[in-house]
N, C-alpha and C positions, 0 to 999 in steps of 0.2 A: 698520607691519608689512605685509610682503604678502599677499597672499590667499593661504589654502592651497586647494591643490588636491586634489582629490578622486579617491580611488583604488579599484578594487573588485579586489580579488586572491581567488585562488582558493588554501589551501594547502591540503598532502597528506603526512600522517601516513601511514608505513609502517610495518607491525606483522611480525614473527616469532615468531609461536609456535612452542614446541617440537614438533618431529615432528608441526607441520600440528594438532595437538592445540588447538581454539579455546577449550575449560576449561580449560586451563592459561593460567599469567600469559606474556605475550608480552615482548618489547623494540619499543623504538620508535627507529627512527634517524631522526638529526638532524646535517645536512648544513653543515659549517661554510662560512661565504658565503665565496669567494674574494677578493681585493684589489682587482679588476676590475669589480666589481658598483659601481651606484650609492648604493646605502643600504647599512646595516647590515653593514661590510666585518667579514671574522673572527667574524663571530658564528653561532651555530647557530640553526637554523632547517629547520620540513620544507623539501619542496618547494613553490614558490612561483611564481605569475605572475598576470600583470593579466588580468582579463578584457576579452577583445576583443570588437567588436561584431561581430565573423565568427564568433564562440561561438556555438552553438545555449543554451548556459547555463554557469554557472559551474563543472560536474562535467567539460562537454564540456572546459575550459579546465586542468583538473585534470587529465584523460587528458592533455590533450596536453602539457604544463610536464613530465608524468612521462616520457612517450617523449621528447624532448629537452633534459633533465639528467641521465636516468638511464638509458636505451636502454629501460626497461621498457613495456610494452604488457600488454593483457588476457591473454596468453599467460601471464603471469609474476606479475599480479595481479589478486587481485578485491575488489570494491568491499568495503569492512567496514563502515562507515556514515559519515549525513552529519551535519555537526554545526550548530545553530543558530547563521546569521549572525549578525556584531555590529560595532560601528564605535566607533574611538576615533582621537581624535586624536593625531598627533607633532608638536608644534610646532619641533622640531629639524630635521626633515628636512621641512617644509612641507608635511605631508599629514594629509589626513583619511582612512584606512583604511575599508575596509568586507572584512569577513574573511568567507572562507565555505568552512569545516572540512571537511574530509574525511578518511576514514580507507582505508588497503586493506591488504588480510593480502598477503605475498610467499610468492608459492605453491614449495613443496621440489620436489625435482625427481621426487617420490613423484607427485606434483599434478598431472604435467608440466608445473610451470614451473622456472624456471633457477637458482630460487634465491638467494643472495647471490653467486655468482658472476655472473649476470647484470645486476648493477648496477654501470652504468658511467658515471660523474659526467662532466658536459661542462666549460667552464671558469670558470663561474656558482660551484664549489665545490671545497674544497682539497682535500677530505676528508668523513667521517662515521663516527661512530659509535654504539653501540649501550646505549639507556638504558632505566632500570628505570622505565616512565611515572609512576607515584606517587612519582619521586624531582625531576622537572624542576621547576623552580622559576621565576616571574618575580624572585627576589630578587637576581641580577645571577651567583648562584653557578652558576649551569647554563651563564654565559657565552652567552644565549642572545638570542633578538631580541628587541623589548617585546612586552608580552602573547602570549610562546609558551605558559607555563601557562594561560590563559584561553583558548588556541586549543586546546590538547591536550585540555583539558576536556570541549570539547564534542562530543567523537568518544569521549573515554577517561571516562565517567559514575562509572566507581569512585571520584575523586578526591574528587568528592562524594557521591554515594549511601555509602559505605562498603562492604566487602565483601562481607554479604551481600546488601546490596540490589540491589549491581552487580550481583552474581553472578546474582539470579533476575532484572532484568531483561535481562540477557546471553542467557538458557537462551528468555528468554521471546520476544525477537527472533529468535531462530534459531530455534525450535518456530513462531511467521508462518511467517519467510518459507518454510521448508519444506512447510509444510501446504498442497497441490494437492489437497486432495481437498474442503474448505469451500468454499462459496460464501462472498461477502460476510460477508452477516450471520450468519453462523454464526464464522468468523472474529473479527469484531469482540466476541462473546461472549464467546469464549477471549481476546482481548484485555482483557476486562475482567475475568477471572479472572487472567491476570497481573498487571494492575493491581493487584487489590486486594492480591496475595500481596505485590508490591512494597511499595506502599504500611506492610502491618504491618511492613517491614524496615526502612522507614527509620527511624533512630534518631529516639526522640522527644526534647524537650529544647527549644530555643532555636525557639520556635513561626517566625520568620518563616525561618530558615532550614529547617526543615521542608517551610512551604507553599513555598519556592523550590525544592525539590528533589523535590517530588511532583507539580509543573507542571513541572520539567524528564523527570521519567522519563515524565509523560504525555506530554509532545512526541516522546519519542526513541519511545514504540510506534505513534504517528501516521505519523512520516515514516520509520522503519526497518523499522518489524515486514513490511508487505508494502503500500509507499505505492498499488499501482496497484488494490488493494483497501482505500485506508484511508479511506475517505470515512465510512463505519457506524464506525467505530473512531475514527477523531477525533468522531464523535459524541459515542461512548459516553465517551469521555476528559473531553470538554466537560458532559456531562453531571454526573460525576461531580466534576467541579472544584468544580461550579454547587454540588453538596451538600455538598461540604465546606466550601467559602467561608460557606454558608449557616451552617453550625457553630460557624464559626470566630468568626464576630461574636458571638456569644452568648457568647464565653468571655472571659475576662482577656487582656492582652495578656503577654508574657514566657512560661514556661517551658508544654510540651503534654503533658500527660500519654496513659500509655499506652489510659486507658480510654476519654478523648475518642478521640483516632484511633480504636480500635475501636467506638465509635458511631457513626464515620463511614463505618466500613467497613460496618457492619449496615443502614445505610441507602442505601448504594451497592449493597447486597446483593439489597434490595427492589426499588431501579428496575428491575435485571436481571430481578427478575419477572415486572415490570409491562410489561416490554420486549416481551415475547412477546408481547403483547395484541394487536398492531399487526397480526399476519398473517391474523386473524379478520377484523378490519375492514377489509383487502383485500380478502379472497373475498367478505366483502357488496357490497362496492364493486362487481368485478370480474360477482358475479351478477345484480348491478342494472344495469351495462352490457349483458348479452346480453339480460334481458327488454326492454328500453330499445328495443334495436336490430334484435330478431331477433325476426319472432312465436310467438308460442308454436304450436308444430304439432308432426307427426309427423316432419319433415325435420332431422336431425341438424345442429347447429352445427359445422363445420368450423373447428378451431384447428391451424394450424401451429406448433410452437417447436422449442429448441435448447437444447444446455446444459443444466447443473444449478442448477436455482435453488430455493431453499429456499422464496421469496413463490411462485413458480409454482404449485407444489405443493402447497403447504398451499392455494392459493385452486382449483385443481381438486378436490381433497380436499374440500373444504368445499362444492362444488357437490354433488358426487355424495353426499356422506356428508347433502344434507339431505332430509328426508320431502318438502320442497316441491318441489324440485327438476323442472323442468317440460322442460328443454332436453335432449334425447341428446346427447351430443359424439360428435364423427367427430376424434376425437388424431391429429395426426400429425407425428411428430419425428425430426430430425435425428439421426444415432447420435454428433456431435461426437468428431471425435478431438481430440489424439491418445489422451486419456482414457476416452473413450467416456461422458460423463456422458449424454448421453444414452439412452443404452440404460440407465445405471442410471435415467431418470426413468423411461422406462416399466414398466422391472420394481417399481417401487413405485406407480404411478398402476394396474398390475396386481393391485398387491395389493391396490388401496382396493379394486379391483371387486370383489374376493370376500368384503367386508364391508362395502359402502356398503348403506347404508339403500335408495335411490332402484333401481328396477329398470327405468329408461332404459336406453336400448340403445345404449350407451357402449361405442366401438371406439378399438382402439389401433393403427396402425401407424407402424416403423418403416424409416429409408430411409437410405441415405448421403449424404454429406455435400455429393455433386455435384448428388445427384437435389431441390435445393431447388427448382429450377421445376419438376417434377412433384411433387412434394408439393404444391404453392401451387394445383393447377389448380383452381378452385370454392373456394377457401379466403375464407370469411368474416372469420378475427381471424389475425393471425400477432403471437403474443405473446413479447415480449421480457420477461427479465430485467433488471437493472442492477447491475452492480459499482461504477459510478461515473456519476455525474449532474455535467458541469459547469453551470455558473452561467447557461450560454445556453440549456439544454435537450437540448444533444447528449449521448448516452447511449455509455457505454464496455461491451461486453457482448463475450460469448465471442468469439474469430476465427469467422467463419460467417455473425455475426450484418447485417452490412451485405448479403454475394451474396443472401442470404434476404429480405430487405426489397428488395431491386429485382427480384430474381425474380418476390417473390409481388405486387409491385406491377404488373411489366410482364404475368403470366398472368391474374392479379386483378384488375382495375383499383379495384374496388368494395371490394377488401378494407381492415379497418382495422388498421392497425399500432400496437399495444397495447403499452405498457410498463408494469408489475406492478413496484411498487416503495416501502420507505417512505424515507421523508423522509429518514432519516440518510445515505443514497446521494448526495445533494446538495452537491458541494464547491464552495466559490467562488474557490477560489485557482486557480493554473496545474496544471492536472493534469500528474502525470510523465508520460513518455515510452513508449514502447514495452517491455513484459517481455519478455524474453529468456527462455526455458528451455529447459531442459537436452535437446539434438537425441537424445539414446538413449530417450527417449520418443517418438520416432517410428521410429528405427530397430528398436528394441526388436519393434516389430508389421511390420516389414519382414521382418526376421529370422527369418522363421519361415515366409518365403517363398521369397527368394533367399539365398543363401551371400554377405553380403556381406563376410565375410573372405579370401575369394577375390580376386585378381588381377583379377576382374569388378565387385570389388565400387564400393564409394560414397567412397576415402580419400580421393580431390582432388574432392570436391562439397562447396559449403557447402551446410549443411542449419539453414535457419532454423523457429523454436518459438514463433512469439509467440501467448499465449495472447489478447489484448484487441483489439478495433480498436473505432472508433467510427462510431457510426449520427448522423447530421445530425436537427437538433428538427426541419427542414421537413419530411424521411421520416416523421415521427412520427405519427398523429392525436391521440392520446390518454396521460397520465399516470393510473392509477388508484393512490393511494396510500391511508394510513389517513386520510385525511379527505375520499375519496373522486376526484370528478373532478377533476384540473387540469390548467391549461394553462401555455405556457412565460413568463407574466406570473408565475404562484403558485411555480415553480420560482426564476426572479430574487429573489422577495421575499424564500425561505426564506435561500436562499444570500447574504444580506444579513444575516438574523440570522444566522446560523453565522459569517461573517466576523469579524461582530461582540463575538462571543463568543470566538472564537480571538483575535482580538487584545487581548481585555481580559486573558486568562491566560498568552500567552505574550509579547508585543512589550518585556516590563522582563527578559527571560530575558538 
């Protein structure tokens, strides 16, 4: 027999929902393969292709199979979600498969995309048509490719979760990714409120299908809910496997009752308590940095930052709010658009002043987002948040957050460049790519200046929104998390356990 060869394709599920409606049940088309194809002639199938090593990844390969079998582009669709890789063999057609799911809603012409009018098949396919996803089948009756029901599955969650538990994790990925106004860890919270609401939905009964279907909904709020913030959120998901696993071995093996699950959730309940605890032990951390480094005197500590971050905050809070409190801060922040979270930080770091214990003479000014080298002149700490921590120490934080670190390095030389962060921000895998968001949030604050509806206005500009970039570990001096000081060695080590633990709960998915 000869050796199989080994394939990595990218396929692409397209959905229509009614009237653009994502709570309502959709259709999925599926593209019968033409005569002229090498594999799987006449059969149905999404869309399909190899990944090539000119691919930046397997999604960039998915956009592109889509604009050259279907004419369609971003114009006409958006991403719906991605599904967890998997690989089986064909020994008929001499391949090892390795499949990697994706789904996109086909935007109505309400949407301004094209519609089902705008899909135009090249000669890869005869035809297509339009199926109820809970009806496709691999049992040969769907006339479809092998494992198209185990590919569908992993984009269309209903087929196993059941309806109500689709349905709340459905609401619960679209209530992420919409949510601009959480930082991280605030996010990662309400991901664990969806969780657990999931979780009581899924039907109890035949325990190992259970625990396979509550590690799959915790994968799809990792990588779906809002990936370039899911580093705290696959945390907290890992977390929460870790105490149910714990459960699960104390019980019989065969059928799970309702009240076990619910003693699992009441103790999933508890760590979200015990979760908060971590921002206290920040701000000790962060206040034993300045006595550390700054002497105690009459001359105000100079901190520059950006952005909304909930660790920030709470560890300035905790300075000023203590009796001991020895340091004045001299605040001074970025007003970050397009959001403006920073102006919302000062308006609450304002509000600690008018009930903080400590009567240091703690100033606040704010500046725009160009003026980061004057902010930075004489600046002592310029403090970074984290959304995402990869595995080397490079830090993923608001757009702003890289000019501000070489600003206040090139006006500062002396200054330390401080990142306030806990430990579930530390991902070890490939961090996603660049967010995208939606340009009427910059327009929006334009608008109110110029007419840009006018024949003057902005219609042939692109107007790019990305909220993330990344700051390099060598810009860094310093990690302050809940266990206090670390360096980019204690960062690799965490992101080792984490690895570790993500692949013991999901890699049999």
């Amino acid at each position: 027999m000869s050796q199989l060869k080994k394939s990595a394709v990218a396929v692409s599920f397209i959905f229509k929902f009614p009237d653009g409606n994502v709570s309502r049940r959709p259709q999925v088309a599926l593209f019968r393969r033409s005569g002229e194809v090498n594999t799987y002639r006449h059969k149905y199938a999404p869309i399909s292709g190899g990944v090539e090593v000119t691919d930046a990844n397997p999604l960039a390969t998915a956009w592109r199979e889509l604009r050259e079998e279907t004419t369609l582009t971003s114009t006409s669709l958006r991403l719906f979600r991605q599904g967890k890789p998997y690989s089986f063999t064909d020994a008929e057609v001499g391949r090892i498969w390795t499949i990697n799911p994706f789904s996109f809603i086909l935007k109505s012409h309400q949407e301004g995309g094209l519609g089902v009018e705008g899909i135009k098949i090249d000669w890869e396919h005869e035809g297509y048509e339009w199926f109820d996803p809970d009806e496709v089948t691999d049992d040969g009756s769907s006339q479809g490719v092998p494992r198209l029901k185990e590919s569908l599955r992993r984009v269309w969650f209903d087929i196993d979760l059941g309806k109500d538990a689709g349905s709340a994790l459905a609401a619960g990925l679209r209530a992420l990714q919409g949510d601009h106004e959480s930082g991280a860890r605030q996010l990662a919270s309400k991901a664990l409120d969806i969780y657990l609401d999931v979780i009581s939905k899924v039907a109890a009964g035949d325990r190992d299908a259970w625990w396979k279907n509550v590690r799959f909904a915790g994968w799809h709020l990792w990588k779906n809910g809002r990936e370039s913030m899911g580093a705290p959120i696959l945390s907290v998901i890992l977390s929460s496997l870790d105490i149910i696993e714990k459960k699960l071995q104390l019980l019989p093996h065969g059928t799970l009752s309702k009240d076990a699950i619910e003693q699992a959730c009441s103790s999933i309940k508890h760590f979200g308590r015990t979760r908060q605890q971590s921002g206290s032990k920040i701000g000790n951390a962060f206040a034993s940095f300045l006595n550390q480094h700054f002497p105690i005197n009459d001359e105000p500590v100079k901190i520059v930052t950006l952005s909304s971050s909930s660790t920030i905050t709470s560890s300035i809070s905790h300075i000023l709010s203590s009796a001991s409190a020895s340091h004045p801060l001299d605040i001074h922040i970025l007003e970050s658009r397009p959001l403006f979270e920073g102006v919302k930080v000062a308006q609450r770091i304002s509000s600690l002043l008018q009930t903080a214990k400590s009567n240091n003479a703690t100033t606040i000014t704010l500046h725009t987002d160009a003026s980061a080298a004057l902010a930075s002149q004489n600046a002592h700490v310029l403090l970074l948040g984290a959304d995402l921590i990869d595995k080397s120490g490079n830090v993923s934080n608001k757009t702003g957050s890289l000019p501000a670190v070489l600003a206040a390095r090139h006006v500062s030389p002396k200054v330390k460049v401080v990142v306030l962060s806990e430990k579930e921000k530390i991902l070890p895998f490939e961090p996603p790519g660049h967010e995208e968001n939606d340009s009427e949030e910059l327009v929006r604050v334009w608008g109110e200046v110029f007419d840009l509806g006018s024949e003057t206005g902005l219609q042939d500009v692109n107007i790019k929104n990305v909220y993330f970039e990344w700051v390099p570990a060598n810009l860094i001096d310093v990690y302050l998390t809940e266990d206090g000081v670390e360096g980019t060695e204690d960062v690799e080590r965490w992101a080792g356990e984490v690895q570790q633990k993500a692949s013991h709960f999901f890699d049999d998915l």
